[in-house]
MIBATI-101532 format. One record per atom (N, C-alpha, C): z, x, y. Coordinates in steps of 0.05 Angstrom, whole numbers, padded with zeros to 5 digits, always signed. Layout:
% residues N
ZXY;...
This chain:
% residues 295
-00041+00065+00462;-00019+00080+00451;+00008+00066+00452;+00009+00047+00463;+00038+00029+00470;+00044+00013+00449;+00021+00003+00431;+00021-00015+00400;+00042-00007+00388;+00062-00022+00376;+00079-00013+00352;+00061-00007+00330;+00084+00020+00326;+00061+00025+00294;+00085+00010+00263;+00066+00006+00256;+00078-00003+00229;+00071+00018+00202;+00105+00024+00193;+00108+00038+00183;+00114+00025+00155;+00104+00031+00131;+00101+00022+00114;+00112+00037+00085;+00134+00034+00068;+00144+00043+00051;+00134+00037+00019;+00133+00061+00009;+00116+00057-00018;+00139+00070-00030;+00153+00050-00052;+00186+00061-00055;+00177+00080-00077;+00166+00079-00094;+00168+00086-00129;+00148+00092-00138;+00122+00080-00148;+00105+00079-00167;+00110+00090-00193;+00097+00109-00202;+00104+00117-00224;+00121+00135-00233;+00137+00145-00203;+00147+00166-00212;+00183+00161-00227;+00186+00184-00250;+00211+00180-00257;+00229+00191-00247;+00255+00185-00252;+00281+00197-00242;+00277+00222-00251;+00276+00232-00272;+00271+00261-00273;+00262+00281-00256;+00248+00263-00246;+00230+00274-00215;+00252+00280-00199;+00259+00258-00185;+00274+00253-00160;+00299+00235-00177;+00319+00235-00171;+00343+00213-00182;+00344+00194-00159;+00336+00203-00138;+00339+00179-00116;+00313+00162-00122;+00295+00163-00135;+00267+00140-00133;+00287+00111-00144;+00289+00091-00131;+00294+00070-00142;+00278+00049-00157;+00286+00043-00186;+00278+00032-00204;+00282-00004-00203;+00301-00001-00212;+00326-00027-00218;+00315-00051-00193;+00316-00077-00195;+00321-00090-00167;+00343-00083-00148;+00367-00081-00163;+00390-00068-00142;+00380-00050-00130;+00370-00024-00143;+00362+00004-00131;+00340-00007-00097;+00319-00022-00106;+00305-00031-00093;+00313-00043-00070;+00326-00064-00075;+00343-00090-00055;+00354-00061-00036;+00379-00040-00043;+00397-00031-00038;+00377-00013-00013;+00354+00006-00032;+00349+00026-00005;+00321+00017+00004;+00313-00016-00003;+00292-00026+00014;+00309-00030+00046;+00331-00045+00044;+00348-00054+00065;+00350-00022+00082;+00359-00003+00070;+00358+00012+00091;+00328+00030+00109;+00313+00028+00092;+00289+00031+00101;+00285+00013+00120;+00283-00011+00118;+00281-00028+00145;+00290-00018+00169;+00323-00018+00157;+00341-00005+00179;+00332+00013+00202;+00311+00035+00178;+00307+00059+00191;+00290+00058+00210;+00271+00043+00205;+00246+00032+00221;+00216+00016+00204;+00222+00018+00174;+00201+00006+00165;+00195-00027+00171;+00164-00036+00166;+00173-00063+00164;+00153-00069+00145;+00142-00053+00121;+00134-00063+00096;+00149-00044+00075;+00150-00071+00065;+00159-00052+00033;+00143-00060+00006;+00132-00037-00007;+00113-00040-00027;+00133-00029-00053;+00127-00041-00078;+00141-00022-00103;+00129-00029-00131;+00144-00023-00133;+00127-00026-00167;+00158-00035-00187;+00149-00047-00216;+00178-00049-00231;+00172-00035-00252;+00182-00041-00271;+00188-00028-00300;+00161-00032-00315;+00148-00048-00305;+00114-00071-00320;+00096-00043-00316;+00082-00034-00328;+00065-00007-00334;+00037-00023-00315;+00032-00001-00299;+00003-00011-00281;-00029+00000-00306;-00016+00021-00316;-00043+00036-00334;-00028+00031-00363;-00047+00022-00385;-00032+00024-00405;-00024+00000-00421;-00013-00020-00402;+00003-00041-00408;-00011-00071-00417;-00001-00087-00422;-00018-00113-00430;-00026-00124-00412;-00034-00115-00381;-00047-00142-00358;-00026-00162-00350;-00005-00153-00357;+00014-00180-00341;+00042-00160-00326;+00049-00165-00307;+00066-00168-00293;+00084-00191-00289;+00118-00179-00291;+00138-00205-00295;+00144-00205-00260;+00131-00235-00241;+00141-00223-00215;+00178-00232-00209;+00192-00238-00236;+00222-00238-00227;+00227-00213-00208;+00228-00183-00228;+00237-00172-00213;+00229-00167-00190;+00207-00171-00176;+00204-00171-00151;+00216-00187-00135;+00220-00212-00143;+00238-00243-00126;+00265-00225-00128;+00275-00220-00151;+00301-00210-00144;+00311-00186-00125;+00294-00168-00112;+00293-00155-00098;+00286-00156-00072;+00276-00170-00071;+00260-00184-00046;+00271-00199-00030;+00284-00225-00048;+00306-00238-00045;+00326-00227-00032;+00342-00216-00035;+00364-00195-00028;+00351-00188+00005;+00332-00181+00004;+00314-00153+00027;+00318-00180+00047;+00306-00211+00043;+00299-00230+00051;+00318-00241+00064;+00342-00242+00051;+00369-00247+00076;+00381-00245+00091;+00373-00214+00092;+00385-00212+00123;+00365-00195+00131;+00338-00195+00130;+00311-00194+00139;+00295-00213+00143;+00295-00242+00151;+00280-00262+00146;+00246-00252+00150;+00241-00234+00169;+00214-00232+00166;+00197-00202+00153;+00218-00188+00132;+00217-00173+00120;+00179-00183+00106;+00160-00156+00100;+00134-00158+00091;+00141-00143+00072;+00131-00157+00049;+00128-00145+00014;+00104-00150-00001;+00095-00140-00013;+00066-00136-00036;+00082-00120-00060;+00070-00124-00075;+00073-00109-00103;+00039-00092-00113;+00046-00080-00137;+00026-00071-00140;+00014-00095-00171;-00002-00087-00178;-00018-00097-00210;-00036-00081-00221;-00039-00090-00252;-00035-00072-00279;-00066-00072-00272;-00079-00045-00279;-00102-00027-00273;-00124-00048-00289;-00121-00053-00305;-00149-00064-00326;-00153-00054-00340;-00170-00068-00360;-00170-00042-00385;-00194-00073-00395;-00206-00068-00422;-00223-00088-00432;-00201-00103-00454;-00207-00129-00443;-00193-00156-00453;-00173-00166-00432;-00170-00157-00416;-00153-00169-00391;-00170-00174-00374;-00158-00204-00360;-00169-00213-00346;-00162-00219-00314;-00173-00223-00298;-00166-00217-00273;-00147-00239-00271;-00159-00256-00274;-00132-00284-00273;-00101-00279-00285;-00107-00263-00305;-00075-00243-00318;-00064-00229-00304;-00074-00212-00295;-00068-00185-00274;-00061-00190-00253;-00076-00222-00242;-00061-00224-00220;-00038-00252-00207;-00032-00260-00230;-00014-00277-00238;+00009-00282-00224;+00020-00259-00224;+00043-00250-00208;+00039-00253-00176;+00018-00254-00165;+00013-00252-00135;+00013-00283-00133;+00005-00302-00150;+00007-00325-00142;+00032-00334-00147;+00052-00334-00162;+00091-00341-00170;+00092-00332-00145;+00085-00305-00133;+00099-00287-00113;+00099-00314-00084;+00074-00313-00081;+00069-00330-00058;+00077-00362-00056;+00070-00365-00080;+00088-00398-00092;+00110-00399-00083;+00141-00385-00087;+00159-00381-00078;+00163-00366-00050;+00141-00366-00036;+00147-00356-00011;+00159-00326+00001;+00148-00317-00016;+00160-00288-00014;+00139-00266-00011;+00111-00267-00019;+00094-00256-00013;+00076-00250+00016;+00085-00228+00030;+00068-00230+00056;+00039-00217+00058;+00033-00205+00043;+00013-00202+00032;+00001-00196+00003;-00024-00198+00005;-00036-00195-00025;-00043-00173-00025;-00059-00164-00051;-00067-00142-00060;-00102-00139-00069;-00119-00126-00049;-00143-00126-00057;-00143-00101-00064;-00161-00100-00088;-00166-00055-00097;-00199-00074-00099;-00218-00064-00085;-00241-00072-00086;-00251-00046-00103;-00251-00043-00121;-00268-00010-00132;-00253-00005-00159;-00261+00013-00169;-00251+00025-00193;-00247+00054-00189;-00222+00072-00196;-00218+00095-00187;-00214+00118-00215;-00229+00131-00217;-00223+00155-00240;-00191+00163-00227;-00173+00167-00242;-00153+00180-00230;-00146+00207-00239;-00162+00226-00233;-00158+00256-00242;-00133+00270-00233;-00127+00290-00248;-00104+00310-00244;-00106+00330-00250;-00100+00353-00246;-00105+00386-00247;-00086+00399-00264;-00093+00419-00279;-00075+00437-00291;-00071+00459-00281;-00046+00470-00285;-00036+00496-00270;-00052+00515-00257;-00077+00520-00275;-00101+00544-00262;-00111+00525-00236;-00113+00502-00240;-00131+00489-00220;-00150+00472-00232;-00160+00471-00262;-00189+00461-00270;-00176+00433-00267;-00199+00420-00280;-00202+00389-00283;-00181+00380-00308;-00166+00366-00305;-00153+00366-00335;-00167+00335-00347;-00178+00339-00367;-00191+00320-00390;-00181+00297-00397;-00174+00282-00370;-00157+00262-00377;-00178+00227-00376;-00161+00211-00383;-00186+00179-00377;-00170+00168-00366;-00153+00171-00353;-00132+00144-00341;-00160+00136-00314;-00161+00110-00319;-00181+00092-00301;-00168+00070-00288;-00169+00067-00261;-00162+00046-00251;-00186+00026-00240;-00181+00006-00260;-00209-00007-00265;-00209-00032-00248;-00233-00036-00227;-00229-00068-00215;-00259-00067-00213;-00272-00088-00220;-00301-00094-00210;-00311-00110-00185;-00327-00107-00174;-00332-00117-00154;-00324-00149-00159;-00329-00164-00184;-00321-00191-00186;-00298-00199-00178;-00274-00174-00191;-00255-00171-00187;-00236-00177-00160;-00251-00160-00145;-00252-00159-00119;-00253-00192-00105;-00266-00203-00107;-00278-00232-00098;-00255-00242-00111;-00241-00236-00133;-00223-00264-00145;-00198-00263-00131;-00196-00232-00119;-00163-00224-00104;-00174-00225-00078;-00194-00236-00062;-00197-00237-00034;-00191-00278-00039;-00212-00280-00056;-00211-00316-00049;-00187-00327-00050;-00170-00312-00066;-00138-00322-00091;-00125-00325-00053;-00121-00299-00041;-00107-00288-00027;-00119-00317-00002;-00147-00326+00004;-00155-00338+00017;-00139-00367+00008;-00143-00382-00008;-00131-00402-00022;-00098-00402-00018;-00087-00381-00020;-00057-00380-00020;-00045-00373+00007;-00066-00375+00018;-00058-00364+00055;-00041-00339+00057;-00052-00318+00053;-00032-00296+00056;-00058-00272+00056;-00037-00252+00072;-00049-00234+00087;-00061-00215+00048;-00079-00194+00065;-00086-00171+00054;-00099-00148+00056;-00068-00138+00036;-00078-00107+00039;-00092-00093+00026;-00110-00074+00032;-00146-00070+00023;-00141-00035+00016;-00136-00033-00008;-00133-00008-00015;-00161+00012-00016;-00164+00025-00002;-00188+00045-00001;-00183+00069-00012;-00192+00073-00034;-00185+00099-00053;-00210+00119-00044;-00232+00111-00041;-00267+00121-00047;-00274+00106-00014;-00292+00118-00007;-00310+00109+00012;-00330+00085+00005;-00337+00083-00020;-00350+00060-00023;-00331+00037-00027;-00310+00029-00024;-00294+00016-00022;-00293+00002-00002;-00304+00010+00024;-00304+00000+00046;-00325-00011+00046;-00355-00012+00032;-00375-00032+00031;-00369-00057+00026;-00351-00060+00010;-00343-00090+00005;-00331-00092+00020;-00315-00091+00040;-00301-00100+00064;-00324-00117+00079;-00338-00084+00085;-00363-00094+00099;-00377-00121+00095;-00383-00124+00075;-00395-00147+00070;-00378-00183+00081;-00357-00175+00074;-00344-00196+00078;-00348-00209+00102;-00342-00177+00117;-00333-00183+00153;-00367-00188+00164;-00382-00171+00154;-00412-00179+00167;-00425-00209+00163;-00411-00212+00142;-00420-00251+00129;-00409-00268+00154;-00385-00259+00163;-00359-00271+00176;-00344-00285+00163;-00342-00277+00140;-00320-00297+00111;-00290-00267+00106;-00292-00262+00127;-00266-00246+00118;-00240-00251+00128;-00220-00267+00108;-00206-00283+00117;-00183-00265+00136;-00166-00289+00138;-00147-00275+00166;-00126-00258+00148;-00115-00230+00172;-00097-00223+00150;-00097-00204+00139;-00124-00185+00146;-00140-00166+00121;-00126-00133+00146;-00112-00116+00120;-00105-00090+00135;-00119-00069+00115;-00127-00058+00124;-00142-00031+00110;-00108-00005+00106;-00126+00004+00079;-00111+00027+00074;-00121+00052+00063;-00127+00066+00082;-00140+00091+00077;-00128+00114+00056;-00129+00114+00031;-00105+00131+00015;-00125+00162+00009;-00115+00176+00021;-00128+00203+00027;-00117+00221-00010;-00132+00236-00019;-00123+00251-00042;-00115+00279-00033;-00083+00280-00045;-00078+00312-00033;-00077+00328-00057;-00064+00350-00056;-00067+00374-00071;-00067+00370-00093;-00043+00344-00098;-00044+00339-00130;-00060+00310-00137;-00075+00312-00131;-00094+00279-00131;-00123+00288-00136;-00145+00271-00163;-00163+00281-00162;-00181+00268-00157;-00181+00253-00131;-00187+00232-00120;-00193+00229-00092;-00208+00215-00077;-00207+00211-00061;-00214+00223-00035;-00216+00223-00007;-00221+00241+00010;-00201+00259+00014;-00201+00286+00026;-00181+00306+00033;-00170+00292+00060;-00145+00289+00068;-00135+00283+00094;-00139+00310+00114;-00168+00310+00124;-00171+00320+00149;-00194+00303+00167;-00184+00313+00187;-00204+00301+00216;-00230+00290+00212;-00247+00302+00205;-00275+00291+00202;-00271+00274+00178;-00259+00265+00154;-00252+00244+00140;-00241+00221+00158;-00218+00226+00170;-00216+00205+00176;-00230+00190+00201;-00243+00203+00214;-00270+00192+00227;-00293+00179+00214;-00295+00196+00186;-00313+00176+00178;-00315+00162+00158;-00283+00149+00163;-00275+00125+00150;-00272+00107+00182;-00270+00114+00200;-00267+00099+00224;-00288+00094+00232;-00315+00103+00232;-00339+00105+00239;-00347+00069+00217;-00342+00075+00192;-00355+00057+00177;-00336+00026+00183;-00309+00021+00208;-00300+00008+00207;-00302-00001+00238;-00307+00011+00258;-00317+00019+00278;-00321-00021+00298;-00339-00032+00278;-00350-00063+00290;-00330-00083+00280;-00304-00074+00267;-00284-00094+00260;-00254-00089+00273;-00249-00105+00284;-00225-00111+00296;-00201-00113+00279;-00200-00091+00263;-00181-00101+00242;-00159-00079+00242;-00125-00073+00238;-00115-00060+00237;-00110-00035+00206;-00115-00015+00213;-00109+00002+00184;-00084+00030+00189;-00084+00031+00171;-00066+00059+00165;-00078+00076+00154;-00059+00099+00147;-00059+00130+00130;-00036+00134+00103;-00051+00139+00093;-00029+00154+00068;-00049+00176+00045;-00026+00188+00044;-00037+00222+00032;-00026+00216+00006;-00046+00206-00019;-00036+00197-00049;-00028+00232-00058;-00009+00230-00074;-00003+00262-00077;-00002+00285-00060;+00009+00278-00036;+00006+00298-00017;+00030+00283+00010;+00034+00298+00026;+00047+00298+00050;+00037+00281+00073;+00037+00258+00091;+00019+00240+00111;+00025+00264+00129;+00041+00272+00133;+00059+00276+00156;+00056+00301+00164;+00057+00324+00139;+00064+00352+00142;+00024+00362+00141;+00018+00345+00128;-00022+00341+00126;-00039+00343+00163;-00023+00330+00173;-00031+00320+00196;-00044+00301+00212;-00051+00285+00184;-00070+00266+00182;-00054+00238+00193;-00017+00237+00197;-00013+00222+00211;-00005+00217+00238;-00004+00248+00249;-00010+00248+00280;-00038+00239+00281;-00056+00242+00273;-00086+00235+00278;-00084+00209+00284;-00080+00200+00260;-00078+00159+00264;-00068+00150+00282;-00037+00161+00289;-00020+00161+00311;-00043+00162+00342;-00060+00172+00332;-00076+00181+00362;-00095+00156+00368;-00103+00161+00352;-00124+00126+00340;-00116+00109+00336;-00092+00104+00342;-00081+00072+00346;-00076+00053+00322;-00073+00081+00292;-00072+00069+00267;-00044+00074+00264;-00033+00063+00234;-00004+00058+00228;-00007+00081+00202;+00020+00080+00191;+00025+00096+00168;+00042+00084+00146;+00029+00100+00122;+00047+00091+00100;+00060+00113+00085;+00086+00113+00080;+00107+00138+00078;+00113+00126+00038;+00129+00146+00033;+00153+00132+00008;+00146+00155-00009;+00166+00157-00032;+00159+00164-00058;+00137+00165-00073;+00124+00134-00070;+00104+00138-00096;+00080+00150-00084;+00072+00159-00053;+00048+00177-00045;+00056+00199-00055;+00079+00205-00037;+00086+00237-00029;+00100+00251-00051;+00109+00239-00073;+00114+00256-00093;+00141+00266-00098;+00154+00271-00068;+00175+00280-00058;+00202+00283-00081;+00205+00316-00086;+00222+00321-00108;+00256+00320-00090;+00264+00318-00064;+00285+00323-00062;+00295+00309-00033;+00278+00293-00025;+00285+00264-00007;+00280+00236-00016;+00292+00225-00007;+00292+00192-00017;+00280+00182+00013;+00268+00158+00000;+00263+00144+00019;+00269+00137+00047;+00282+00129+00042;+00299+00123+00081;+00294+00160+00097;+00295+00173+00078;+00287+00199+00098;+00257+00200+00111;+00249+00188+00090;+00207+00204+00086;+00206+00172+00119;+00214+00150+00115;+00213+00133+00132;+00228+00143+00170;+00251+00161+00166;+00253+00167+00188;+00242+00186+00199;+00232+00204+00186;+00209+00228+00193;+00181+00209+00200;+00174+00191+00194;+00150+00174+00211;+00161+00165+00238;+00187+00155+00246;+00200+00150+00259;+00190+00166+00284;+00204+00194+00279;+00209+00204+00289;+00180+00217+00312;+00163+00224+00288;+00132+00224+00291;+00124+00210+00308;+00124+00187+00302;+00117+00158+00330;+00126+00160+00352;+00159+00166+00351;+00172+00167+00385;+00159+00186+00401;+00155+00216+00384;+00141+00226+00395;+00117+00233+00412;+00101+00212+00398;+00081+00200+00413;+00072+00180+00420;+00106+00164+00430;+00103+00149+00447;+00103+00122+00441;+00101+00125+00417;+00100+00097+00402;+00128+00095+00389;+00132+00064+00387;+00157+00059+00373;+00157+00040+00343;+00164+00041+00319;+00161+00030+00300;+00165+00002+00300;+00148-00017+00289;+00146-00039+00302;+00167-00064+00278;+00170-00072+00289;+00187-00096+00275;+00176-00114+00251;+00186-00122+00238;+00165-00145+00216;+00158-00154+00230;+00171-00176+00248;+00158-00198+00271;+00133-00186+00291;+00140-00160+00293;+00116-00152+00307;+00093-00142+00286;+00107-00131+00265;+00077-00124+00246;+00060-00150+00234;+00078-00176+00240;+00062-00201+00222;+00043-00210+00251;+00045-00202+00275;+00032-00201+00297;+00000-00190+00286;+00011-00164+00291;-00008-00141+00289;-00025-00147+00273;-00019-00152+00244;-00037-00168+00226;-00047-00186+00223;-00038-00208+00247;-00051-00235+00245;-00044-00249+00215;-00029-00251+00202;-00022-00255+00177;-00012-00282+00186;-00025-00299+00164;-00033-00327+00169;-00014-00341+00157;+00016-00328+00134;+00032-00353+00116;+00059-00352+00129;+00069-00379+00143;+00090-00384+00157;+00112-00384+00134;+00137-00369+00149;+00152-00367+00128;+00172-00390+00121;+00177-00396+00102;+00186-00414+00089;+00211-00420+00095;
């Protein structure tokens, strides 16, 4: 229970200002309330830019990420950043999609990569409750998978292993049972809440038996409630108990009337509580064993 937990910020994704006016867009916006998120206790910051993840042509421009990052990077030297990349669709190619993670790391700014080992239906509900008739797909094939673990292997940099589905964690498996799973690798358990048509529900016996199937690996993971609350769910006192970390922000939680640096000090606060204290970059590039010296 003494482990720093690492608290992890998911600034934006898709959501618009119409939503929230505080979600930051812009690199300024980003640069401006990434810095205070740190402040608050985070020591990752994840985001997304203007480049469409569903929809779009397979390429991501990673400027605006350098330009934001950059900024975060100066008076954070060991500040941790990832971005996200464009879903797939047929005629894009993985080497397109993931383009941007290699500039990222090239220039030394990448502390980790991005594995989505799986492909996720991404459902959503209409007001009664039914299924609403939608196709948005977030497409990665198992090949896929292999080209963003080796890329990530080759470029020395950590990664983070998005777990949408429970079969998501078979390909982990494999890796780590081979013993080819490079250094660096954090699991991310993304639970589906009320408004998510996806995924496990964030309660107790879920997240056991996502811990169960991880159980023979020494590897560090977190919690996050995609469309839903980590916090108010309960699913991040749980992790808290189990010696896992959390991931807070905008683009899970939805959040129509806090900004960031709030949703980050309510984890804060969560942790002290039990005893734990939010851990530093320098201590989360520990925790992760994350293998790329910074530049």
């Amino acid at each position: 229970m003494s482990q720093p937990v690492i608290i992890e910020v998911a600034m934006n994704g898709g959501m618009p200002k119409t939503a929230n006016p505080r979600v930051p867009h812009t690199p300024d916006e980003v640069a401006a309330q990434g810095l205070r998120c740190i402040e608050a206790g985070a020591c990752i910051v994840h985001n997304h830019t203007r480049d469409q993840v569903m929809g779009g042509n397979g390429i991501h421009d990673p400027e605006p990420y350098q330009a934001a990052w950059s900024r975060i990077r100066e008076r954070y030297p060991h500040a941790i950043f990832y971005p996200t990349m464009p879903g797939g669709a047929p005629g894009q190619t993985i080497e397109q999609r993931y383009a941007h993670i290699e500039k990222l790391a090239q220039w030394g700014l990448l502390g980790i990569g991005l594995v989505d080992p799986g492909t996720t239906d991404i459902g959503s509900y209409a007001r009664d409750g039914r299924p609403k008739p939608g196709n948005m797909i977030y497409q990665n094939s198992w090949a896929d998978g292999v080209y963003m673990v080796e890329t990530c292997r080759r470029l020395n940099v950590g990664m983070s292993f998005s777990i949408f589905e429970p079969g998501f964690v078979r390909f982990l498996q494999g890796y780590a049972d081979a013993g080819q799973l490079p250094q660096g690798a954090f699991i991310k358990f993304y639970f589906g809440g009320p408004r998510s048509g996806f995924g496990l529900q964030p309660t107790e016996k879920a997240l056991d038996a996502y811990l169960e199937m991880i159980e023979n690996y020494d590897l560090p993971w977190l919690v996050s409630v995609q469309g839903g609350d980590v916090i108010a769910s309960g699913i991040a006192q749980m992790a808290l108990e189990r010696g896992g970390h959390i991931q807070v922000g905008l683009e899970p939680s939805g959040d129509r009337t806090r900004d960031n640096v709030e949703l980050v000090q309510e984890a804060v606060e969560l942790a002290r509580r039990m005893g734990r204290e939010p851990a530093s970059s320098e201590q989360a590039r520990q925790i992760l064993n994350l293998p790329t010296p910074l530049h």
